[in-house]
C-alpha positions in Angstrom: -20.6 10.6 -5.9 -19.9 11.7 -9.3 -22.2 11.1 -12.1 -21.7 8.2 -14.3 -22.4 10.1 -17.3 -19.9 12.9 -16.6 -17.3 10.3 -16.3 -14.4 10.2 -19.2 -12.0 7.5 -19.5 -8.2 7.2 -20.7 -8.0 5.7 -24.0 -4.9 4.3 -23.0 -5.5 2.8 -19.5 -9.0 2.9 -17.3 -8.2 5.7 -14.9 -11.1 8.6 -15.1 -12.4 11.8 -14.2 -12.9 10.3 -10.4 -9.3 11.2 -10.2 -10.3 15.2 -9.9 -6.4 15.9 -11.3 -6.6 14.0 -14.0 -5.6 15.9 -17.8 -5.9 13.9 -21.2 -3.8 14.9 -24.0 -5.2 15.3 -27.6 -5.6 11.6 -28.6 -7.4 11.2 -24.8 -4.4 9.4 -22.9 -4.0 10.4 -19.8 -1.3 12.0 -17.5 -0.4 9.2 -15.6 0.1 7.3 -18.6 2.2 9.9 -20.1 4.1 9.8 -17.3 4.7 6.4 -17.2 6.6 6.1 -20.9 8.2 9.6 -20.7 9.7 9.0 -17.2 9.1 5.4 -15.4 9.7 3.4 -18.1 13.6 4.9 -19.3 14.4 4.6 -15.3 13.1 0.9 -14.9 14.2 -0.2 -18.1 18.0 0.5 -17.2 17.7 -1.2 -13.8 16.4 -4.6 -15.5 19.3 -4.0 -18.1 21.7 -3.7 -15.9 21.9 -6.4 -13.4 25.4 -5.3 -11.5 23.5 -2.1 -10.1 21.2 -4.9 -8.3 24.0 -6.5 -7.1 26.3 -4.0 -5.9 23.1 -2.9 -3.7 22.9 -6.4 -2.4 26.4 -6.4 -1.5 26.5 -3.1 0.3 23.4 -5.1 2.1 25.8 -7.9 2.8 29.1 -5.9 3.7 26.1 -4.0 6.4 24.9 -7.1 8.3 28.2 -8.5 8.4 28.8 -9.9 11.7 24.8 -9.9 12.5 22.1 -12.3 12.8 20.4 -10.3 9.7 21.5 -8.0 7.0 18.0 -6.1 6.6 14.5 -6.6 7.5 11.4 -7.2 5.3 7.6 -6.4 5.9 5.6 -9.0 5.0 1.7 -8.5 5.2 1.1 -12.3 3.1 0.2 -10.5 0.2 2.6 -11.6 -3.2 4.5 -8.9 -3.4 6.3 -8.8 -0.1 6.1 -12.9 -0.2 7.9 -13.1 -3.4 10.3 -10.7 -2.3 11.1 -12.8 0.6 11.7 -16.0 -1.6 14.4 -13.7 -3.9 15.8 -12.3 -0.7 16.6 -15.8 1.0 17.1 -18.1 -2.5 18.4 -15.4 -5.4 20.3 -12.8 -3.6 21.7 -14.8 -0.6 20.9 -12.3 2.2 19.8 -12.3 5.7 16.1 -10.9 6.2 14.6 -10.6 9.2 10.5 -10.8 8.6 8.3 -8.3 10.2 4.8 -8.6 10.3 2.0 -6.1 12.2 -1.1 -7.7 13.3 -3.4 -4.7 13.1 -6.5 -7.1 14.0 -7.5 -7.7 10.6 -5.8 -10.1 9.0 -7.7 -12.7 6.4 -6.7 -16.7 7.3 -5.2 -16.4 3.5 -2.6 -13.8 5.1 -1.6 -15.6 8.0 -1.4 -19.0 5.9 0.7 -17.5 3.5 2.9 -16.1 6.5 3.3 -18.9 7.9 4.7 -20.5 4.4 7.1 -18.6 3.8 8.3 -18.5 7.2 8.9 -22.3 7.4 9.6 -22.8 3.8 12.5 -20.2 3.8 13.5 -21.3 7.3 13.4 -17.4 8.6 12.5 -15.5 11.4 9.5 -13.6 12.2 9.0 -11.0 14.5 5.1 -10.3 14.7 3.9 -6.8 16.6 0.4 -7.2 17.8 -1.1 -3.4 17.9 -3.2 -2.7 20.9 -6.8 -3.4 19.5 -8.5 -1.1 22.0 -6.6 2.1 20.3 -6.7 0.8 16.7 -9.8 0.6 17.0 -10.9 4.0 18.6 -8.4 5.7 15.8 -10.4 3.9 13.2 -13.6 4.7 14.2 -12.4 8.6 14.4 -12.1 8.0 10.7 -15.1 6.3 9.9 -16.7 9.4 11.8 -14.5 12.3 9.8 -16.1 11.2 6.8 -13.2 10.7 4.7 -12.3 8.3 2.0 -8.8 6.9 3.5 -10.5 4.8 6.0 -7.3 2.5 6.0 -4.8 5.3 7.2 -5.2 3.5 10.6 -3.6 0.1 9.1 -1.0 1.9 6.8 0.3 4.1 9.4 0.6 1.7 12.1 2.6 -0.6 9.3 5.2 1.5 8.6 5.7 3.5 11.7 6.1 0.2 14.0 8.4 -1.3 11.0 10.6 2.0 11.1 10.7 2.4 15.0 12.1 -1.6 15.5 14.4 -1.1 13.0 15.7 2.5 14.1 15.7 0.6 18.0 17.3 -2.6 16.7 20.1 -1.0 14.4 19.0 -2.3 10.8 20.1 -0.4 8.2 18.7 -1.8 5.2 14.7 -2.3 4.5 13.4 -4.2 1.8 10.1 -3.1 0.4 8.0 -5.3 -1.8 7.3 -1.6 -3.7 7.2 -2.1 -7.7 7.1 -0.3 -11.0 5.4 -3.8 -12.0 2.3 -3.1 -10.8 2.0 0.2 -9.0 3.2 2.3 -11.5 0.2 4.2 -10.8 -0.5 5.5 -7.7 -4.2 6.0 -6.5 -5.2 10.0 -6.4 -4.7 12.0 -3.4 -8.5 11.9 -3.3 -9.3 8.5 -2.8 -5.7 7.7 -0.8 -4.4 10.5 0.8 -0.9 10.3 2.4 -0.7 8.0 5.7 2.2 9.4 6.8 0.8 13.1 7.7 0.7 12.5 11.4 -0.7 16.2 12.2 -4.0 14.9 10.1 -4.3 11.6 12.1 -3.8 13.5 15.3 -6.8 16.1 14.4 -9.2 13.3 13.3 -8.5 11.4 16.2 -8.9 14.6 18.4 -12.0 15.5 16.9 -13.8 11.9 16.8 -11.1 9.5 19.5 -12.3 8.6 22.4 -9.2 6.9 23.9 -5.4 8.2 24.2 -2.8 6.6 21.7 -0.5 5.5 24.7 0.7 2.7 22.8 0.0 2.8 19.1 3.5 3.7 16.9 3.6 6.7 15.4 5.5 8.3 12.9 5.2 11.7 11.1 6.7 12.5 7.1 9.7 14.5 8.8 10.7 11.5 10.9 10.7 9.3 7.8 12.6 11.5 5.5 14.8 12.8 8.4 15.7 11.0 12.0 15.3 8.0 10.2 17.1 8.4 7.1 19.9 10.8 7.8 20.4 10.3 12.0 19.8 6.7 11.8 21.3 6.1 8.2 18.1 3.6 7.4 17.5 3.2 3.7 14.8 1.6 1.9 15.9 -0.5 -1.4 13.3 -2.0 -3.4 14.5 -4.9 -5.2 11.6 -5.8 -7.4 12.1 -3.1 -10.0 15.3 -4.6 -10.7 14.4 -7.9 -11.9 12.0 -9.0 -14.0 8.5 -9.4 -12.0 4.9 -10.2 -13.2 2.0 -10.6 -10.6 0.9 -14.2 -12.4 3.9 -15.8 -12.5 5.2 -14.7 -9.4 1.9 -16.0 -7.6 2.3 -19.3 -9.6 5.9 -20.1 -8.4 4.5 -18.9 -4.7 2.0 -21.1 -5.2 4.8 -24.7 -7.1 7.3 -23.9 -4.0 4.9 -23.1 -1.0 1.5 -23.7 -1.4 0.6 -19.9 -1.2 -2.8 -19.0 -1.2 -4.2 -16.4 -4.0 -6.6 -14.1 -2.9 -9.3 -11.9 -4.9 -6.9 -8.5 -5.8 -4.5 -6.3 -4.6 -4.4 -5.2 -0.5 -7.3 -8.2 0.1 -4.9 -9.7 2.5 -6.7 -7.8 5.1 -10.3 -8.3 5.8 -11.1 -4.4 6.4 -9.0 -3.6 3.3 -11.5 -5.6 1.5 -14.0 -4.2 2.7 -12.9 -0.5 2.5 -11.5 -1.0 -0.9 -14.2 -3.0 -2.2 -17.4 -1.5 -1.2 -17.3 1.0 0.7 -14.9 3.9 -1.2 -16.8 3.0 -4.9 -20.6 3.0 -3.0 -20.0 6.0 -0.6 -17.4 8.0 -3.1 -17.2 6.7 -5.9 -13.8 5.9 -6.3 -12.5 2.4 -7.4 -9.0 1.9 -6.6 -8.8 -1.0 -8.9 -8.6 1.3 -11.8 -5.6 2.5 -10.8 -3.9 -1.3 -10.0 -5.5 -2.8 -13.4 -4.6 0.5 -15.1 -0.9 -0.2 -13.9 -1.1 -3.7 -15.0 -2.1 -2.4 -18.3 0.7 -0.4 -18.5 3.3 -3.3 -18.0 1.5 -5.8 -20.5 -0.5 -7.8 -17.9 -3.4 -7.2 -18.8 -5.5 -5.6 -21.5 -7.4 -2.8 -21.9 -10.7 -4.5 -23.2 -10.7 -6.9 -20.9 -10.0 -4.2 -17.8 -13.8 -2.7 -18.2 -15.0 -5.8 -18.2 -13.6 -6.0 -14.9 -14.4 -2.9 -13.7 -18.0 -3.4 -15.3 -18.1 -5.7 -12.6 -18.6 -5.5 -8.8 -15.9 -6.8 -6.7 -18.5 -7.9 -3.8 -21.2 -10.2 -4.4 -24.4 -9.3 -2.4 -23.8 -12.1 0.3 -20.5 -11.1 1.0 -21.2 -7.7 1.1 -23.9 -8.4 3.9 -21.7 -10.6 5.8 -18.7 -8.6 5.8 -20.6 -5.5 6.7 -22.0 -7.5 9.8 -18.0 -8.6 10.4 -16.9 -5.2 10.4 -19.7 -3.9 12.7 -18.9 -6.4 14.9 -15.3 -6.3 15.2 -15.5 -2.6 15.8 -18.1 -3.0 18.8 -20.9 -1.5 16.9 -24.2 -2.1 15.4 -24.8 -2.9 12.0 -27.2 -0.1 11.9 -24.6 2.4 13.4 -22.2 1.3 10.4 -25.1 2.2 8.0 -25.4 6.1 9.8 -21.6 6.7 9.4 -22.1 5.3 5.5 -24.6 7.9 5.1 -22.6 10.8 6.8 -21.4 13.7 4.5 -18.8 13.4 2.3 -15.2 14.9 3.7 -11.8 15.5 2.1 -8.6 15.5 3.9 -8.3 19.3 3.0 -11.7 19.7 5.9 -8.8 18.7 8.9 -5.3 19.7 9.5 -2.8 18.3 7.2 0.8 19.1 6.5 -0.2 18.5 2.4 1.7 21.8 1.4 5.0 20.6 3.1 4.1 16.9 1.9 3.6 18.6 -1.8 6.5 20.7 -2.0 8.6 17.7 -0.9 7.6 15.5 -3.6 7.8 18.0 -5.9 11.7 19.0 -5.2 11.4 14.3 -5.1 10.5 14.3 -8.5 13.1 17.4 -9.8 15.5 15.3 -8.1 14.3 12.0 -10.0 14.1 9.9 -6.7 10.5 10.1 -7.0 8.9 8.9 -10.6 5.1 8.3 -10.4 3.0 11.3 -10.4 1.3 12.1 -6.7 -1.9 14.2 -7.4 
């Protein structure tokens, strides 16, 4: 872990020198702030001035389904984004959406509440792909074992690749993805998050440390994404929340008036390891707290303030006796001891640049992204 006093924060945000990449300009803001008024900002802004560019997108979604039981497909995990995205899909844009939902094994009884709310509340469909526990299990152990910080690769692979592969098998052509300038205008360094998409890294961790064959567990490498499905297949993947206006509060308060959604603690807590993961063990074991970068996007959009941030931040996000539990949860559920857990907190500190990656495919793509201004927010 890095030391506390080397530590220098944006004077403009809360995101730090725990983000190795970071650079500050003269008055000490930082690049990802920068980045966010010189090329987020001008991009978003003429999407929420411009309301016929959202609905020429909804009706090329409409002219697509026509004939169909569904004009796209949405993932929803019972987190707000992907909820209140659901509740514009059905009741402000008049369109069709299939819900998807991948039970990884880990979901929190808020999740699968709020699931089930929206489900009956909009009247819609769910289809719900239960991952063999066995493998997801073995693959996230690998992890725990490689000693790298994106424990949750496991869960975010597995999400999107079993999303993709129904929809390439099914014929959708439209996804709807709760993704949003709103509050992810940031993204979390390559450090703490690294991609979950590079199948050739997943495939060496779970080589080195798996002790079980991924017979059934989806898969789905960066080339697939950007290619098979998006040319051959003709999938495309609109996000409809940076076209409208969309706060976190008020969109959890209306979630709350129309369905009786339940709020949990922050961003990604809608799954129990996420929580975990994100809450104790990448700050204690790495020192990286990934609500800097979600508060410092908040920040960014006027949700919240600077001063009150690290106050936040100042603040653990576990109590004692939740961490305790939850550690004992998680030992558990993997089918070990809590005193194994405890030897694989204490292992070595990796980065995915120790195991086989396809980073320098993955970077020059983004790269040649961001040239072409699909890609905004800066991936470092």
């Amino acid at each position: 872990m890095q030391n506390s006093k080397e530590i220098r924060v944006c004077t403009s945000c809360v995101m730090d020198t725990t983000d190795p990449n970071i650079t500050f300009n003269e008055k000490g803001v930082c690049n990802h702030c920068l980045n966010f008024f010189q090329n987020i900002k001008p991009e978003w802004d003429k999407k929420l001035s411009n309301p016929s560019l959202l609905q020429e997108i909804i009706e090329k979604i409409k002219l697509a389904g026509k004939g169909k039981d569904y004009d796209c497909i949405l993932g929803i995990s019972g987190g707000v984004d992907s909820s209140y995205l659901a509740y514009l899909a059905k009741k402000k844009f008049g369109l069709r959406p299939l819900l998807f939902h991948v039970d990884a094994g880990w979901n929190s009884q808020e999740a699968v509440n709020n699931i089930e709310k929206i489900v009956d509340g909009l009247k819609l469909d769910l289809i719900t792909e239960v991952v063999n526990w066995e493998e997801m299990k073995d693959l996230q152990l690998s992890f725990f074992k490689a000693g790298v910080p994106h424990l949750d690769t496991p869960q975010d692979h597995v999400f999107f690749a079993s999303l993709y592969n129904y929809c390439a098998k099914h014929g959708f052509h439209y996804i709807l993805n709760g993704g949003n300038y709103s509050t992810e205008c940031i993204r979390e360094p390559l450090e703490w998050h690294y991609h979950a998409s590079d199948l050739r890294q997943l495939k060496d961790i779970h080589k080195k440390f798996g002790k079980r064959k991924l017979k059934t567990f989806p898969l789905a490498g960066i080339f697939k994404y950007k290619i098979y499905y998006r040319i051959f297949k003709k999938l495309k993947v609109v996000q409809p929340l940076n076209y409208v206006p969309y706060t976190k509060e008020e969109a959890i308060r209306e979630l709350e008036t129309k369905f009786g959604w339940q709020r949990y603690s922050h961003k990604h807590y809608e799954s129990r390891f996420t929580k975990f993961y994100e809450g104790y063990w990448l700050p204690n074991k790495f020192g990286y707290d990934k609500r800097k970068a979600h508060y410092s996007s908040l920040i960014l959009t006027n949700q919240k303030t600077r001063e009150d941030t690290l106050k936040e931040i100042g603040q653990k996000p576990y109590d004692q006796l939740s961490i305790s539990k939850d550690f004992d949860y998680i030992a558990s559920k993997l089918d070990i001891t809590r005193e194994e857990l405890e030897r694989l907190e204490k292992l070595e500190n990796k980065s995915y640049r120790d195991y086989k990656s396809t980073s320098g495919l993955i970077s020059l793509g983004t790269k040649i992204f961001r040239l072409l201004g699909i890609e905004k927010r800066i991936i470092q």
